[in-house]
C-alpha positions in Angstrom: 12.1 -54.1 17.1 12.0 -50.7 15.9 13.9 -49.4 12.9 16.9 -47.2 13.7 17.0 -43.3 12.2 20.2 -42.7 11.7 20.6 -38.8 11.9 24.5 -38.9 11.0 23.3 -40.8 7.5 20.7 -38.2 6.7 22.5 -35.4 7.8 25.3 -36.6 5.7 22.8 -36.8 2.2 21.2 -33.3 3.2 24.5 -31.7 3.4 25.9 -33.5 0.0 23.1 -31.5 -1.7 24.2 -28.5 0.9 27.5 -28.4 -0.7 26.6 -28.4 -4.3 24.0 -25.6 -3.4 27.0 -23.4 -1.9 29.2 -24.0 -4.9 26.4 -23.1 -7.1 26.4 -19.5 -5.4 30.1 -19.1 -4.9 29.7 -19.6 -9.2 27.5 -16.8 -9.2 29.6 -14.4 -7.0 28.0 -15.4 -3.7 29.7 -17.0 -0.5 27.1 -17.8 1.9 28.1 -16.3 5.1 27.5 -16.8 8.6 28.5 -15.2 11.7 28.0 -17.3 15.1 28.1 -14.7 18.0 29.1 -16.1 21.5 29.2 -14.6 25.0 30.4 -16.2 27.7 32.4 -19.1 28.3 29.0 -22.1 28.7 31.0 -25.2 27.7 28.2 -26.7 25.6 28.0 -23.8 23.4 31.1 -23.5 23.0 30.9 -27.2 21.5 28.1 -26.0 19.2 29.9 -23.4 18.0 32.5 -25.0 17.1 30.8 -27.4 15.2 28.9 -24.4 13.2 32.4 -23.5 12.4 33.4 -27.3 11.0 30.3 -27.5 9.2 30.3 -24.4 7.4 34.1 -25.3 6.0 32.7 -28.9 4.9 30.1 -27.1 2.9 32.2 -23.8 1.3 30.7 -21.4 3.8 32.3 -18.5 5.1 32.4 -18.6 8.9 32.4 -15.4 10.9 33.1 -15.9 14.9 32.6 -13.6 17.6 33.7 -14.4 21.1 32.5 -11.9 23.7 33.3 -11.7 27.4 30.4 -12.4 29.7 30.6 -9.0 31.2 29.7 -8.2 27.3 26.9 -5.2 28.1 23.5 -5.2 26.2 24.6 -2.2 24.1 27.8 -3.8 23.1 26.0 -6.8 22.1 23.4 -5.0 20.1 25.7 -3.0 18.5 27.5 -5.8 17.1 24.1 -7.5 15.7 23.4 -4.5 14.1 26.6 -4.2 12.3 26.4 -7.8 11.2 23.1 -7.0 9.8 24.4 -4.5 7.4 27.4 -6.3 6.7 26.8 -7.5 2.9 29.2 -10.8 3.4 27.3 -11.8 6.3 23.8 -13.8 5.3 23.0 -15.5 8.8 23.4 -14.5 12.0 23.0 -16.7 15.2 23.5 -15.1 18.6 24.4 -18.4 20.5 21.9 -19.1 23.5 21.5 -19.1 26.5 22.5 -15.7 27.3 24.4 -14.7 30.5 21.8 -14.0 32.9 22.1 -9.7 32.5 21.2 -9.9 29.0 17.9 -9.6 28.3 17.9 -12.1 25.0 14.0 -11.0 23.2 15.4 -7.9 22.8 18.8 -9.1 21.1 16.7 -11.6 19.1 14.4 -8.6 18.1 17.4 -6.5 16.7 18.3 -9.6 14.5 17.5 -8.7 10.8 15.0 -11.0 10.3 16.4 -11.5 6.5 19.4 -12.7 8.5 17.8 -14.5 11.6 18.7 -18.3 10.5 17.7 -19.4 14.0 14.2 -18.3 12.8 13.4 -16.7 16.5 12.7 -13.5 15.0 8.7 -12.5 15.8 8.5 -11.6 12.2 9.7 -15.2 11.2 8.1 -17.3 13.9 4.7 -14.9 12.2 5.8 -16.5 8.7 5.8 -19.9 9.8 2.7 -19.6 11.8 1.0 -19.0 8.2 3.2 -21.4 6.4 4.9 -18.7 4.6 8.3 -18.3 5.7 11.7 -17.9 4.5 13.6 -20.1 7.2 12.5 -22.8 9.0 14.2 -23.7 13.2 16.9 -25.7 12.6 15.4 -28.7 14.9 12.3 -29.0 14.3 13.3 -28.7 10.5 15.5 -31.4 11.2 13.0 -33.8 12.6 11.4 -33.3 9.5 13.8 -34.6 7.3 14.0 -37.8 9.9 10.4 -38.2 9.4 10.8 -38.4 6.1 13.7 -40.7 5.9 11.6 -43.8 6.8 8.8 -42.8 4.1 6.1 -42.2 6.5 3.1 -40.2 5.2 2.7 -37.6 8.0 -0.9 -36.8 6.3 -3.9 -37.7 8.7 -1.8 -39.4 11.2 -2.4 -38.8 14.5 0.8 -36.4 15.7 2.0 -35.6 19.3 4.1 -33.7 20.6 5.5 -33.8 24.4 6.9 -30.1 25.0 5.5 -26.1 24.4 9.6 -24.7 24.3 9.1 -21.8 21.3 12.5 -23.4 20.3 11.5 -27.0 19.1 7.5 -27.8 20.6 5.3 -25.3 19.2 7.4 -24.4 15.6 7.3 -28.1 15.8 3.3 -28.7 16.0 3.3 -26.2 13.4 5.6 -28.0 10.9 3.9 -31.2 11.2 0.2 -29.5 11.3 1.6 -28.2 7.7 2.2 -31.7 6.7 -1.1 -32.5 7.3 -0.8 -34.1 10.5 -3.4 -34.0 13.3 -1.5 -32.7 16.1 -1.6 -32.6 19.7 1.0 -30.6 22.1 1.5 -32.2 25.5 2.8 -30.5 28.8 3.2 -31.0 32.4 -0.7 -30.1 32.9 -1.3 -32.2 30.1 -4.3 -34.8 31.5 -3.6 -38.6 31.3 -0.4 -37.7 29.3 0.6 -41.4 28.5 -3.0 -42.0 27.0 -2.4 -39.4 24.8 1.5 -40.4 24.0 -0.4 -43.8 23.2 -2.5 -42.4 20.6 0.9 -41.5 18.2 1.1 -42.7 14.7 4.3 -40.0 15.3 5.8 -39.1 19.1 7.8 -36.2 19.4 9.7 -36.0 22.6 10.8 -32.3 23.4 11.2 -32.0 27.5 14.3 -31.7 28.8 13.5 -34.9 31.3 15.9 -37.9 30.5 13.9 -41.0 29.8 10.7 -39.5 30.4 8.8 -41.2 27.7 8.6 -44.9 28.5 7.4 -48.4 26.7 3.7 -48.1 28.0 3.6 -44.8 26.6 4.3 -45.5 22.9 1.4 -47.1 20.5 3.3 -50.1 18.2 4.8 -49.1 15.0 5.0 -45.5 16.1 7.9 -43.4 15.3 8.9 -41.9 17.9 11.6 -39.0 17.8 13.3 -37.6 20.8 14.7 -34.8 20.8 16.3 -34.5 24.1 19.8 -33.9 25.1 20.1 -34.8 28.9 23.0 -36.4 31.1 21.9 -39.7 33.4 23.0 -40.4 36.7 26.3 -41.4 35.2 26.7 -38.8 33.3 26.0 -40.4 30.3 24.2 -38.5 27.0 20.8 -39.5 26.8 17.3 -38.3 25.6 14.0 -37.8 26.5 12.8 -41.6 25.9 14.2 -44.6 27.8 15.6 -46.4 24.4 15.9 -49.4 25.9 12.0 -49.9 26.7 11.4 -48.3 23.7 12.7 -49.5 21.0 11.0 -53.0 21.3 7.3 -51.4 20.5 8.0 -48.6 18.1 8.3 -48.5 14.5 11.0 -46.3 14.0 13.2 -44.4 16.8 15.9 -41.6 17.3 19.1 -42.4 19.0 20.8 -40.6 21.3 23.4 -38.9 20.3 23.5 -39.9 16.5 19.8 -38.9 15.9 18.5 -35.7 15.8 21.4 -33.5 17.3 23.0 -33.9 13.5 19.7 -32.6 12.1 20.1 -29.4 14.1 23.4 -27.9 12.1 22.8 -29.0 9.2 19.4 -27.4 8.9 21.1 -24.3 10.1 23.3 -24.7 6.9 20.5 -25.0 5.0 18.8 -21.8 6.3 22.5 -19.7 6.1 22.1 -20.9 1.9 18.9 -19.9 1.6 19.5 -16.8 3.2 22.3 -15.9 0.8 20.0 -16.8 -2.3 17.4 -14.7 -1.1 20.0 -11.6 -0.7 21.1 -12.7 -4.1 17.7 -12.6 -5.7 16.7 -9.6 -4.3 19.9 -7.7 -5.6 19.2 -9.4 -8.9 16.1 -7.3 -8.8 17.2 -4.0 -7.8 
C-alpha cells in the first residue's frame, strides 16, 4: 500500500517559510506584489484566481486584480501588461489562461516582462530553465518537486517518466527532473508500448488531461507516482490522471486527487512572486 503525499501538508511547510520570506522584505521596504489579470468569465479560473488572492493575504503579499470583459481586445490587454510591467509595486504578473478564443495568448505572454513573468512562460525564461539557469521556476512542475522531495527520494540515476509534452507542466517538467539527475523519458500518444515504458518508473509523472489513464499494470512497485491531472469522471467527480484506486496498492508513494499537487501549484507561484521582488530589490540595491 502506497504512502500518501499529502500536498496540503507540504504546501502548508513551503508557505510557513513563504511568509517569513515576505516579512523579511516588507522589513526592508519591499511588499512583494502580484497582479492576477483575468478575461472573461471561465468558472475555473475564476476559482484560481481567487485563491491567488487568499494566498497572497496569508503570506503579506500585495494582491493586484484585474477583471476584464471577454470582448477585452488584444491591444487593451497588452496595454495593460505593459503598464503592469513598469509599475514598481507590481513584481509578478500572471495573465490568467486560457484566453478567450480572439486573443492570440504567445503574443500577450511575449509582452510579459520576463523579470515579472512568475508563470515562467516567457521564451526568455523557458531559455533559462532549459540551461538550468533561471530566475523562476513553472509553478507545477516546481511543485512536484517539492512532493518528490517530501518522501526523501533521491531523484539521482533513477529511471524518470513522464506521460505528457504540454509546455505548461511535461517538458519544463523533464527538464526539472533531468536537473536533478534523473534519467528521463517523455511519453505521448505516439509513444510505442507506452505502459512498458510507464513500467520502467522509479518516478511516474502523469500530465495528460485523460482521467484515470495511468492504471495498476502500468506502474513498477515502489514507484512514486505523481499525477498531475485535474479531470471530472462520469459523475462529475474531481479526479486525476491515474485510477487511485488500482494504483495505490503497487506504488510506493502516490498523489491524491484533489489534496496533492493542485496545492503545490499556488504556492510555488508565491514563491516565484518573492523571488521576483528580491531580485527587483537587489538590482536597485546595485544601481
Amino acid at each position: 500500500m502506497a504512502k500518501i503525499i499529502d500536498g496540503k501538508a507540504v504546501s502548508a511547510r513551503v508557505r510557513a517559510r513563504l511568509k517569513d520570506e515576505a516579512a523579511t522584505l516588507r522589513e526592508k521596504g519591499v511588499t512583494p506584489g502580484l497582479a492576477v489579470v483575468l478575461v472573461g468569465e471561465d468558472p475555473a479560473s475564476k476559482v484560481y484566481v481567487g485563491n491567488k488572492a487568499k494566498a497572497c493575504d496569508e503570506l503579506g503579499i500585495y494582491s493586484d486584480q484585474h477583471t476584464l470583459p471577454a470582448k477585452t481586445t488584444q491591444q487593451e490587454l497588452l496595454a495593460l501588461v505593459e503598464r503592469l510591467g513598469a509599475d514598481p509595486k507590481i513584481h509578478g504578473i500572471l495573465v490568467q489562461l486560457p484566453l478567450p478564443d480572439h486573443l492570440d495568448e504567445e503574443t500577450v505572454i511575449a509582452a510579459i516582462n520576463p523579470q515579472k513573468d512568475v508563470d515562467a512562460f516567457h521564451a526568455q525564461n523557458v531559455g533559462r530553465i532549459v540551461i538550468g539557469n533561471h530566475l523562476f521556476l513553472p509553478c507545477t512542475p516546481a511543485g512536484v518537486m517539492e512532493l518528490i522531495a517530501s518522501t526523501g527520494e533521491n531523484i539521482q540515476g533513477k529511471s524518470c517518466v513522464v506521460v505528457g509534452r504540454s509546455n505548461i507542466v511535461g517538458k519544463p517538467m523533464a527538464m526539472l527532473l533531468m536537473h536533478a539527475h534523473g534519467t528521463v523519458t517523455i511519453c505521448h500518444s505516439r509513444t510505442r508500448d507506452l505502459a512498458a515504458v510507464c513500467r520502467s518508473a522509479d518516478i511516474l509523472v502523469a500530465a495528460i488531461g485523460k482521467a484515470g489513464f495511468i492504471t495498476a499494470d502500468m506502474v513498477k512497485p515502489g514507484a512514486v507516482v505523481i499525477d498531475v491531472g485535474m479531470n471530472r469522471d462520469e459523475n462529475g467527480k474531481l479526479c486525476g490522471d491515474v485510477d487511485f484506486a488500482s494504483v495505490e496498492p503497487v506504488a510506493g508513494y502516490i498523489t491524491p486527487v484533489p489534496g496533492g499537487v493542485g496545492p503545490m501549484t499556488i504556492t510555488m507561484l508565491m514563491q516565484n512572486t518573492i523571488t521576483a521582488a528580491e531580485s527587483a530589490l537587489k538590482n536597485a540595491q546595485s544601481l
